[in-house]
C-alpha positions in Angstrom: 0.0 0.0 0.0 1.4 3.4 -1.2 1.5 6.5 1.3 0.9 9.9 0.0 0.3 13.9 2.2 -2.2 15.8 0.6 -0.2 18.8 -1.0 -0.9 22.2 -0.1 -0.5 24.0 -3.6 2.7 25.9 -2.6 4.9 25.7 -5.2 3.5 22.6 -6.5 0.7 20.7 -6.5 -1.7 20.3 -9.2 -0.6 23.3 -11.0 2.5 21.6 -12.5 2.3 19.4 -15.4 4.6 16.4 -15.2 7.3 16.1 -18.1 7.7 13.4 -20.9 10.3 10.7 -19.7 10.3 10.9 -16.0 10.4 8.4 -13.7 7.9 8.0 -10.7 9.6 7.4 -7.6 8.2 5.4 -4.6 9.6 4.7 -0.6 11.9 2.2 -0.7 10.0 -0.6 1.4 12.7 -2.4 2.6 14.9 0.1 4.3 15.8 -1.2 7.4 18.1 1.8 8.7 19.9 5.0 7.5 18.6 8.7 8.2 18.3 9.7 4.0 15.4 8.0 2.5 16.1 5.2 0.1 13.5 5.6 -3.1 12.3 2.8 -5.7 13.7 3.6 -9.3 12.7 0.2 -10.7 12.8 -3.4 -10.2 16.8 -3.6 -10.1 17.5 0.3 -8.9 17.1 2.2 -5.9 18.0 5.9 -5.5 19.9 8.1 -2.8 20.3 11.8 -2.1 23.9 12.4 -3.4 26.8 13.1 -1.5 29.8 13.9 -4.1 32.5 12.1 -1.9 30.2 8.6 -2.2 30.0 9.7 -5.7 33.3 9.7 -6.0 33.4 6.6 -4.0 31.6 4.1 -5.8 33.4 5.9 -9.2 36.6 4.7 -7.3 36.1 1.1 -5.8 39.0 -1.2 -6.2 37.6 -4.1 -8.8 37.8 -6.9 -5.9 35.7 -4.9 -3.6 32.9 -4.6 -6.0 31.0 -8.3 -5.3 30.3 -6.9 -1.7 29.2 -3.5 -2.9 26.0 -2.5 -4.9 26.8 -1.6 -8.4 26.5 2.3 -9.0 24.1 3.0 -12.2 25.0 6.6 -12.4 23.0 10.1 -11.3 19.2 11.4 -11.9 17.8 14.4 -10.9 14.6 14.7 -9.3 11.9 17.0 -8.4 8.7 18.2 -7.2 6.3 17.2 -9.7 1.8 17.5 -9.0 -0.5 15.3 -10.3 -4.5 15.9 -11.7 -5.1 14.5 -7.8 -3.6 17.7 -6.3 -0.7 15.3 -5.1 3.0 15.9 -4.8 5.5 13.3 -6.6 9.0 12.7 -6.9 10.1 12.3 -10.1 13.6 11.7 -11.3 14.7 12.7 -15.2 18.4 11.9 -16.9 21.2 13.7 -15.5 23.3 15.0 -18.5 26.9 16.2 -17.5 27.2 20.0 -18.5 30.5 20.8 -19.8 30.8 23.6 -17.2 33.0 22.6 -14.7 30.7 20.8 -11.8 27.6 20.6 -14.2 24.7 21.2 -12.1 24.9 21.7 -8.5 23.3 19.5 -5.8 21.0 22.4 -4.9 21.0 24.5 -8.5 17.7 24.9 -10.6 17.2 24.1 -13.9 14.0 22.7 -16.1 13.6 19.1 -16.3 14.5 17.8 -20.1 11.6 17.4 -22.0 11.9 14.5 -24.2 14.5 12.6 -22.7 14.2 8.9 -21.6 15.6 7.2 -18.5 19.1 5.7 -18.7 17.4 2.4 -16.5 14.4 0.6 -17.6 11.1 0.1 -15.6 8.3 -1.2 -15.2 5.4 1.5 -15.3 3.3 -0.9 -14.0 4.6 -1.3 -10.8 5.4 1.9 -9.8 3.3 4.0 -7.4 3.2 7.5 -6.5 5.1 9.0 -3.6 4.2 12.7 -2.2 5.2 15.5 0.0 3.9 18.3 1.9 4.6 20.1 4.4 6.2 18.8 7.8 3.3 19.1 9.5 0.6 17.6 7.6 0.6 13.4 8.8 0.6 10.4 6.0 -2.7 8.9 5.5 -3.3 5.3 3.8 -3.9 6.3 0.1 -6.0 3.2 -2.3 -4.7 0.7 -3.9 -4.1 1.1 -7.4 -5.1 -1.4 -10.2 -1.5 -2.7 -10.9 -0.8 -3.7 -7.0 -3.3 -6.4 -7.8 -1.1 -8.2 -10.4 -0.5 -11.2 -9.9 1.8 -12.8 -7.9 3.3 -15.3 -10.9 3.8 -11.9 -13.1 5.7 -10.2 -10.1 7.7 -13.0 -9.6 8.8 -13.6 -13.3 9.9 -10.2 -13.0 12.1 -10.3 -9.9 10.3 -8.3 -7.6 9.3 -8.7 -4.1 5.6 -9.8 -3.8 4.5 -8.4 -0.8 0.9 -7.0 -1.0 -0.5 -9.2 1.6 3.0 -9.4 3.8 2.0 -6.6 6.3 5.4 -5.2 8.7 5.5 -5.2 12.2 7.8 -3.1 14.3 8.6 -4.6 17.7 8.8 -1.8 20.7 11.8 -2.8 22.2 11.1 -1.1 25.4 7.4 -2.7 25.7 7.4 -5.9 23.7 4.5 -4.7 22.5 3.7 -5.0 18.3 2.3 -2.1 17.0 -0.1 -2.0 14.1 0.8 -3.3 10.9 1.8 -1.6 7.6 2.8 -2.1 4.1 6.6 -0.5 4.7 9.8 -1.0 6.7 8.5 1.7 9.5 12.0 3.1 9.5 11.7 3.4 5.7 8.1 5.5 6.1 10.1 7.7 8.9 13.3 8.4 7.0 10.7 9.4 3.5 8.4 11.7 5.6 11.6 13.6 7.0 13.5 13.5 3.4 10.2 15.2 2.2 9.9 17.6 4.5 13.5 18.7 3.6 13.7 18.7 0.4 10.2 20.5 0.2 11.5 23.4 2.3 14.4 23.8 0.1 12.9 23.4 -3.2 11.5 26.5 -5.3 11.0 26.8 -8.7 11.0 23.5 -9.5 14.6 22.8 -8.3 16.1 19.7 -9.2 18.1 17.3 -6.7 21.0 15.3 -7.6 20.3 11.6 -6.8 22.6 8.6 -7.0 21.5 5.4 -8.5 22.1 2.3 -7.2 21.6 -1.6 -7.3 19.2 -2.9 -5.7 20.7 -5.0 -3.7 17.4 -7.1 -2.9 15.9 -7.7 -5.7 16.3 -11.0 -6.1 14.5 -12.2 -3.0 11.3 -13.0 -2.6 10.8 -12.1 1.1 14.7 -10.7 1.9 15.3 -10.9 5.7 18.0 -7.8 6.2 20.6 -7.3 8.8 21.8 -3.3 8.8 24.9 -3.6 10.8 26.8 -0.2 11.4 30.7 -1.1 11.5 33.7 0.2 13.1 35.0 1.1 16.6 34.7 4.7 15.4 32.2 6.4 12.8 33.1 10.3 12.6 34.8 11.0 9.2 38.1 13.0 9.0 36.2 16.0 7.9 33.9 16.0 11.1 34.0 19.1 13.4 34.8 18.6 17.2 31.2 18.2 17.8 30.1 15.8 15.9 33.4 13.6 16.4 32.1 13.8 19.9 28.7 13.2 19.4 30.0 9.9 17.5 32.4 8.8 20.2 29.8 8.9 22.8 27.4 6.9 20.3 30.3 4.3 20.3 31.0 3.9 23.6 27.7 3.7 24.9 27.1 0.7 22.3 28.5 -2.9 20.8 30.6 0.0 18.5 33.2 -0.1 20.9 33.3 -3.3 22.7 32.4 -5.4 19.1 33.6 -3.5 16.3 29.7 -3.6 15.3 26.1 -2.3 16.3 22.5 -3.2 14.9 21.1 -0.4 13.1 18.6 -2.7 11.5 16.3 -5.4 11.0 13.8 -7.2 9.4 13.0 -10.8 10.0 10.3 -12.8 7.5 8.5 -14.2 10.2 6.8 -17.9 9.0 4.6 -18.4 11.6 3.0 -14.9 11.3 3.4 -14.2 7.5 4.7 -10.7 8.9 7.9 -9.5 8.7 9.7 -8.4 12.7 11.4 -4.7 12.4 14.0 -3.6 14.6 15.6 -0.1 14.3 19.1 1.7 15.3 17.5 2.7 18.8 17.0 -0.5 19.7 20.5 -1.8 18.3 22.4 1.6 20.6 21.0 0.2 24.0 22.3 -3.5 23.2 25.3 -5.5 25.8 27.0 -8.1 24.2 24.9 -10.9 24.9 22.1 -8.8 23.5 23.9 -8.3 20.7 24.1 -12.4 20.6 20.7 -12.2 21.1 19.6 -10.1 18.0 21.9 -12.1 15.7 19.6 -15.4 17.1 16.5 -13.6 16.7 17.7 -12.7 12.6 18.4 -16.2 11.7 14.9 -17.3 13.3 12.0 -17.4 11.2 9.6 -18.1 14.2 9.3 -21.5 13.8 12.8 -22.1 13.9 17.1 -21.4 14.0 18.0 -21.3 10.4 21.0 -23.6 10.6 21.4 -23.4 6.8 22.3 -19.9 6.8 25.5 -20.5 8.6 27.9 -21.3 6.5 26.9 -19.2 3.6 27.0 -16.2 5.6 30.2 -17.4 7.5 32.0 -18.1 3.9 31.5 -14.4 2.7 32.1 -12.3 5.9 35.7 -14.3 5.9 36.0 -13.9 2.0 34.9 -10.0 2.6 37.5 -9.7 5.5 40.4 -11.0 3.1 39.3 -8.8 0.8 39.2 -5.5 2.9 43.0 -6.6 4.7 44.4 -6.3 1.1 42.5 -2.2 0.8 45.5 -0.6 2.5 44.9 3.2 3.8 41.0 2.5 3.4 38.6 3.7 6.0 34.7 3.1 6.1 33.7 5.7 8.8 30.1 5.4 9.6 29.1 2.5 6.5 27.2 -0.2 7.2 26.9 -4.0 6.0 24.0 -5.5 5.0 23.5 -9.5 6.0 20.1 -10.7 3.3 18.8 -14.0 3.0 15.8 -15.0 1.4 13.0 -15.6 4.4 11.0 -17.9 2.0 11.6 -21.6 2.6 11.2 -23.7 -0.7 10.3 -27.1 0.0 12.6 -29.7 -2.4 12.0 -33.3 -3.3 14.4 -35.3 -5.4 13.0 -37.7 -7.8 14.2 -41.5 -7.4 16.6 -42.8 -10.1 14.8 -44.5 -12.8 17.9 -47.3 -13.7 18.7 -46.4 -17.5 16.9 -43.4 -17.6 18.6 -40.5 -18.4 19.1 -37.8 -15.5 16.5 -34.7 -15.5 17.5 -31.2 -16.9 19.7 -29.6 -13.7 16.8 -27.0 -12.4 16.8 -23.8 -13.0 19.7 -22.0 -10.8 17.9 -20.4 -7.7 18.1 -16.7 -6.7 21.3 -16.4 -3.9 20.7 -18.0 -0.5 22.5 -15.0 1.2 24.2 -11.9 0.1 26.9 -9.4 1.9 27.3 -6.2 0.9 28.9 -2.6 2.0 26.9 0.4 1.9 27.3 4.0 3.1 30.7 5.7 1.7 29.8 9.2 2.4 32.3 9.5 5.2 34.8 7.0 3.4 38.5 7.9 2.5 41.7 6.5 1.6 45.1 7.6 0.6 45.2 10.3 -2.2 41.2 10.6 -2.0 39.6 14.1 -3.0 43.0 15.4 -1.4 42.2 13.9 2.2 45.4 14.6 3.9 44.8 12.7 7.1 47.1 9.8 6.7 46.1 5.7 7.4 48.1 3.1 7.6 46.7 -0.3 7.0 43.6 -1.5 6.7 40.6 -0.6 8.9 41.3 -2.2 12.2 38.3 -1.2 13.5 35.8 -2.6 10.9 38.2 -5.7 10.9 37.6 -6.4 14.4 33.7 -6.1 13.6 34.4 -8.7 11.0 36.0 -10.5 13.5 33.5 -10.4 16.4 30.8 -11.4 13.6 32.2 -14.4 12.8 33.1 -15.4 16.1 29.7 -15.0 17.6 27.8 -16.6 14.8 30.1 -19.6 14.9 29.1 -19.8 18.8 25.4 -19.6 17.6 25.6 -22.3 15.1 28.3 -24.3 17.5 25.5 -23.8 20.4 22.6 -24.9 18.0 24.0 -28.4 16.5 
């Protein structure tokens, strides 16, 4: 189910008439943590505010590092757009590089192209529409539309999550207590109605916002279960001011950053006894010991019928491959990124057919979508050496985001030890 705020005609609304070869964008459902709302491009993409050093980031990744980072597609802009309803879209058009140095600023105005297409493809079909207003008006449930009714083979053959009938739940971690059910991540609704409400009260004139597109890194589950796991014994960037870097300590010391290397900043677990998916957010990852820590990794791997012991080894396997990889990235440091642990929450029942003698074997099955997936997110606050002329100088690789390598593995091979 789609959320829309009913505009309030104020530089938008349904005065403006959307442009040829836009793109409709929509929350992000699956966001699990973050503070800058994650928006649906299409099936395969997702799309972030952009921040010119994760630009420059992702434009920079060593070639090993890029299985266990999402691929970067390139920029969009996006703007304010109305519809006949009196609503208030996001839509995102081409980004064409001027030859002036810097091409349009992140902030600078400038009139969507007319009759340029999107770079990516989509699927109009399955996109809904995703307004703003301002701060102060609330969301309210908007109707469904005719192509949220598709069915569930079409979505499927397409890659895309079906999950019109797969309500969230977010768990209050100081109560116990479920709240109601909705459509979204919770955390993704919170982190949309705030990016709104900025964006709205910067943008006049039909001001156009830079906008990094990115894989989705998800799209190949059905149900993805997602572990957001901020990394590090320290998260300030070189760049931060003395507040800030102190504001961060604290935040580290007060949490699993410090004494792990590693603090939940999010969570959603496919639950199969419920059909609901369980959300957890980066509150309820800061007030966590170590055992609770232990405790949150348990309750990921549980579907609420049981420990998936499969998901052991997989995961193990990459986190060690992903360590090796990140020793070898001397001078790199991942201040304040996260890692995302996903694994398909939808258990397929298999049956082997007996052998038939002098038969000849059946055609190998089709090859299923990935059991589990690892992969590094967040570079805004990223350097290493010779980076955008950073002068601060590393050594090494990231000691602190090894030892939160480290303490993963080490805790999940207690779990699955524990569990035999």
């Amino acid at each position: 189910m789609d959320s829309k705020l009913q505009g309030t005609g104020t530089g938008g609304g349904a005065s403006l008439r959307p442009r040829a070869g836009g793109v409709p964008l929509e929350p992000f459902i699956h966001q699990v943590g973050g503070h800058t709302s994650m928006m649906r491009y299409d099936d395969h993409t997702v799309c972030k505010p952009l921040i010119s050093r994760e630009q420059r980031f992702y434009e920079s990744l060593p070639p090993e590092m890029k299985e266990f980072t999402p691929e970067y597609k390139g920029v969009v802009l996006v703007c304010f757009e109305g519809d006949s309803d009196g609503y208030i879209n996001l839509v995102a058009y081409p980004y064409v590089e001027s030859n002036t140095e810097g091409g349009v600023g992140e902030h600078e105005e400038r009139d969507p192209p007319e009759r340029e297409q999107p770079r990516r493809k989509h699927s109009r079909r399955s996109l809904h529409r995703s307004s703003s207003t301002s701060e102060h008006k609330e969301e309210r449930p908007d109707r469904r539309e005719a192509h949220d009714t598709e069915t569930s083979d079409n979505s499927q053959s397409r890659g895309s999550p079906v999950l019109s009938d797969v309500p969230f739940q977010m768990l209050d971690w100081n109560s116990g207590l479920m709240s109601e059910k909705i459509s979204h991540n919770p955390w993704s609704l919170r982190c949309h109605k705030q990016q709104l409400s900025r964006m709205r009260s910067e943008s006049k004139d039909r001001k156009l916002f830079k906008f990094l597109l990115l894989e989705n890194v998800v799209h190949h589950f059905s149900y993805p279960c997602i572990l957001d796991l901020k990394m590090g014994t320290r998260q300030h960037g070189d760049d931060a001011s003395e507040e800030k870097a102190a504001r961060q300590i604290r935040k580290c010391e007060q949490s699993t950053s410090a004494t792990l290397g590693v603090r939940v900043c999010g969570m959603q677990v496919y639950q199969l006894n419920t059909g609901h998916y369980l959300c957890r957010n980066k509150y309820y990852g800061r007030g966590l010991s170590i055992e609770g820590f232990r405790q949150a990794l348990y309750q990921y791997l549980h579907n609420g019928k049981g420990l998936r012991r499969d998901l052991f080894e997989p995961i193990l396997d990459k986190l060690r491959t992903l360590k090796a990889v990140l020793e070898r990235q001397a001078s790199y440091r991942f201040y304040s990124s996260s890692l995302l642990i996903i694994y398909e929450g939808k258990v397929h029942s298999t049956s082997s057919a007996p052998s038939l003698g002098s038969f000849p074997s059946p055609a190998p099955l089709p090859q299923q979508p990935p059991l589990v997936d690892v992969r590094m997110i967040d570079f805004a606050h990223s350097t290493f050496k010779g980076f955008r002329g950073d002068t601060a100088v590393h050594d090494g690789p990231d000691r602190g985001y090894m030892f939160g390598l480290e303490s993963l593995v080490q805790i999940l091979e207690s779990l699955r030890d524990d569990n035999l």
